[in-house]
MIMI-490553 format. One record per residue (C-alpha): residue number from 1; residue in three letters; x, y, z. Coordinates in Angstrom, 3 decimals. Example, Ala and Ser with C-alpha at 12.3 -4.5 7.8 and 13.67 -1.06 7.14 Angstrom:
2
+-----+------+----------+----------+----------+
!  nr ! rest !     east !    north !       up !
+-----+------+----------+----------+----------+
!   1 !  ALA !   12.300 !   -4.500 !    7.800 !
!   2 !  SER !   13.670 !   -1.060 !    7.140 !
+-----+------+----------+----------+----------+
This chain:
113
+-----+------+----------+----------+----------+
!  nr ! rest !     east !    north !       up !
+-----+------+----------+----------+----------+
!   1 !  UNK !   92.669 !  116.223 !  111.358 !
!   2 !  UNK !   89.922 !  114.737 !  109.796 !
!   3 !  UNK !   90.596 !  110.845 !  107.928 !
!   4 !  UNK !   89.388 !  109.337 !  105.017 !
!   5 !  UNK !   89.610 !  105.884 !  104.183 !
!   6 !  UNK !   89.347 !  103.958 !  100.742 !
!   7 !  UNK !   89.317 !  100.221 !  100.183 !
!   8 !  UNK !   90.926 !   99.749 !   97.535 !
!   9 !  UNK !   90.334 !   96.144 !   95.360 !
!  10 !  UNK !   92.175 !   93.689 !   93.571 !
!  11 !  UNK !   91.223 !   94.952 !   90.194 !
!  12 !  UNK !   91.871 !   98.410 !   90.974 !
!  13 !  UNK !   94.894 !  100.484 !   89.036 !
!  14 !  UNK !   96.470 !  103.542 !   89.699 !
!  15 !  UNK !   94.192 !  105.029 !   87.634 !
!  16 !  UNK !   90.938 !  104.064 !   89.447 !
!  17 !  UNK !   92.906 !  105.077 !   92.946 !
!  18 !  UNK !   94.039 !  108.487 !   91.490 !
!  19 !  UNK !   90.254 !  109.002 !   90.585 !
!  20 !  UNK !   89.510 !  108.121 !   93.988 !
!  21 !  UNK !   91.160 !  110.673 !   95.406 !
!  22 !  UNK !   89.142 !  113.401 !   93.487 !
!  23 !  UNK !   86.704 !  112.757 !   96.049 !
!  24 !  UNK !   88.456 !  112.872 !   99.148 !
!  25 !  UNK !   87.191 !  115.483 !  101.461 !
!  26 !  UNK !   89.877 !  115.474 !  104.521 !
!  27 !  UNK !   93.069 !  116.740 !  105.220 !
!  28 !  UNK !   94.045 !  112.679 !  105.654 !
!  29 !  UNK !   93.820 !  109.921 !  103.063 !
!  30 !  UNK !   94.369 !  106.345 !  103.798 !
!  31 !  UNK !   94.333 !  104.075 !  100.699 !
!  32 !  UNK !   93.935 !  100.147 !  102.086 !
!  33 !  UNK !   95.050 !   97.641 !   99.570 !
!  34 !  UNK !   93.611 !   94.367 !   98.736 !
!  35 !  UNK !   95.910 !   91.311 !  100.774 !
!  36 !  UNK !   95.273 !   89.730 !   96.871 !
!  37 !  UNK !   95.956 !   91.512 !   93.516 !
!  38 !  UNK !   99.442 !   93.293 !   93.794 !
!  39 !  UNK !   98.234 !   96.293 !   92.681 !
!  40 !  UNK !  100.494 !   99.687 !   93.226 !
!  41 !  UNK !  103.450 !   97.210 !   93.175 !
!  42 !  UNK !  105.684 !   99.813 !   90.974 !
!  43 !  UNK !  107.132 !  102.791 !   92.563 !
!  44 !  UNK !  106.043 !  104.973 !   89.518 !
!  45 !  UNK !  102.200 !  104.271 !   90.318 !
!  46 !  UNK !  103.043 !  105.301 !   94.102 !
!  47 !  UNK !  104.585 !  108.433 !   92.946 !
!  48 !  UNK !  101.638 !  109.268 !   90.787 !
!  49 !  UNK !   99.510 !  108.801 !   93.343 !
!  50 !  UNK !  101.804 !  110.646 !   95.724 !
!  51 !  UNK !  101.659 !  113.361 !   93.128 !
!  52 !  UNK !   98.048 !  113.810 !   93.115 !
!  53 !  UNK !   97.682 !  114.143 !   96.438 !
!  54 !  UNK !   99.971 !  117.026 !   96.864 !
!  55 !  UNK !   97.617 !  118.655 !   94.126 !
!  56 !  UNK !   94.777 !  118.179 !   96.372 !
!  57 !  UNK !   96.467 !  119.110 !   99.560 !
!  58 !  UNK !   95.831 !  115.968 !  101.223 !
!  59 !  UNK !   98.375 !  113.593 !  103.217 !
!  60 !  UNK !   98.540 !  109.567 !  101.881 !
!  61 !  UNK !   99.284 !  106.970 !  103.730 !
!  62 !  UNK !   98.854 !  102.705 !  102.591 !
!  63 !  UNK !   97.765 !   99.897 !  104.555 !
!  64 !  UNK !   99.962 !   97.010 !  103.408 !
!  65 !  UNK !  101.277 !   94.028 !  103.944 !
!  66 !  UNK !  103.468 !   94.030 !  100.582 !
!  67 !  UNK !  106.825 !   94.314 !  101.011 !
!  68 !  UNK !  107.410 !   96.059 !   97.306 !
!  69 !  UNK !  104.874 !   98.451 !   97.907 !
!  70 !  UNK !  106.259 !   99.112 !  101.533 !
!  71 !  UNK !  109.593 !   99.408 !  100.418 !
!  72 !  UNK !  108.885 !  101.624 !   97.311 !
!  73 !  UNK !  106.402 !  104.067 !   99.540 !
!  74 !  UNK !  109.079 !  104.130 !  102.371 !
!  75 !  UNK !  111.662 !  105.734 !   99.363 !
!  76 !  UNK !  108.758 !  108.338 !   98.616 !
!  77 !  UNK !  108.480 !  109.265 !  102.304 !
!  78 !  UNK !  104.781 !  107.608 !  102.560 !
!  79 !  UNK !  103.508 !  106.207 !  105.324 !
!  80 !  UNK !  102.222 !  102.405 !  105.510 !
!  81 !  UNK !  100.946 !  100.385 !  108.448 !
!  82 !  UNK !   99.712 !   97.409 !  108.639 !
!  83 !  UNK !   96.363 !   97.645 !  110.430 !
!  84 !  UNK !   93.979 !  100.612 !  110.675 !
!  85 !  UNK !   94.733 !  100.576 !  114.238 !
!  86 !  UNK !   98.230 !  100.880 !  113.659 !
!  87 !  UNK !   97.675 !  104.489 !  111.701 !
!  88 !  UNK !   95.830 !  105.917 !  114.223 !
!  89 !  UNK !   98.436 !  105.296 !  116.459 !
!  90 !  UNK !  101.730 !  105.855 !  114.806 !
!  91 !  UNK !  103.038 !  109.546 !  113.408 !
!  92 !  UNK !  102.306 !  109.570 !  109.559 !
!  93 !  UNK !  105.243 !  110.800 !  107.767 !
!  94 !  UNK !  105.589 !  114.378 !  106.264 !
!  95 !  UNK !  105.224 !  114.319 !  102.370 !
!  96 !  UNK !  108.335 !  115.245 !  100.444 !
!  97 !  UNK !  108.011 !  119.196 !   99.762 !
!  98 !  UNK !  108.658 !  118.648 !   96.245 !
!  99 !  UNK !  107.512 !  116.370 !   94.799 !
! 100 !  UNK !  107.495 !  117.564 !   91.129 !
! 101 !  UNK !  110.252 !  118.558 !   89.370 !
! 102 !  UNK !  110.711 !  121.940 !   87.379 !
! 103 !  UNK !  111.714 !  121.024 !   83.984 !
! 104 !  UNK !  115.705 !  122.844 !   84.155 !
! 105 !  UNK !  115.806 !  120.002 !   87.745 !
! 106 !  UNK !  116.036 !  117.082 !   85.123 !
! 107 !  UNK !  118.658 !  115.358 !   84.023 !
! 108 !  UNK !  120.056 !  116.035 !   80.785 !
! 109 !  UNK !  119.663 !  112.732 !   78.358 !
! 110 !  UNK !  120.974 !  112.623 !   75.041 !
! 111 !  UNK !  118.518 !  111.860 !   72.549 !
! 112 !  UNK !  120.306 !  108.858 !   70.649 !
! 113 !  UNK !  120.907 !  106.300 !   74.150 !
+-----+------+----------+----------+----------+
């Protein structure tokens, strides 16, 4: 399977890294984040980025060191390492087969919480 890899930096957002992956040309996508900038820190901007790669058809996987991203992507079923070398060893984890939600799936809220 063929591996692409993007450095992300510290002032990157989740919007710059879900633009990113527009680009991405493999069946493998490896997003490296900055040791500085605690960016991707909140599960939501994992699982939009999770999201848009299933729309592409490509497999994600982080290289971090942060232990809130590592623990948010571990609940989404994404794989992080901590060295390049370490992902080209290990088995990357299978995405979640669904991923989005049909709209009669959600949770029922009443509108005046």
């Amino acid at each position: 399977m063929r591996l692409q890899i993007i450095q992300l930096e510290p002032y990157d957002d989740v919007i710059s890294a879900r633009d990113q992956l527009a680009f991405v040309k493999a069946e493998r996508v490896l997003l490296i984040l900055p040791r500085q900038g605690g960016i991707l820190q909140r599960k939501l901007d994992l699982l939009l980025l999770q999201r848009e790669a299933a729309r592409r058809g490509v497999r994600l996987a982080l290289i971090s060191a942060d232990p809130c991203v590592i623990a948010h992507a571990r609940e989404l079923n994404i794989s992080v390492f901590r060295s390049l070398r370490e992902s080209q060893r290990k088995k990357w984890r299978k995405p979640h087969s669904q991923v989005f939600l049909a709209r009669q799936e959600r949770a029922e809220q009443p509108l005046d919480a």
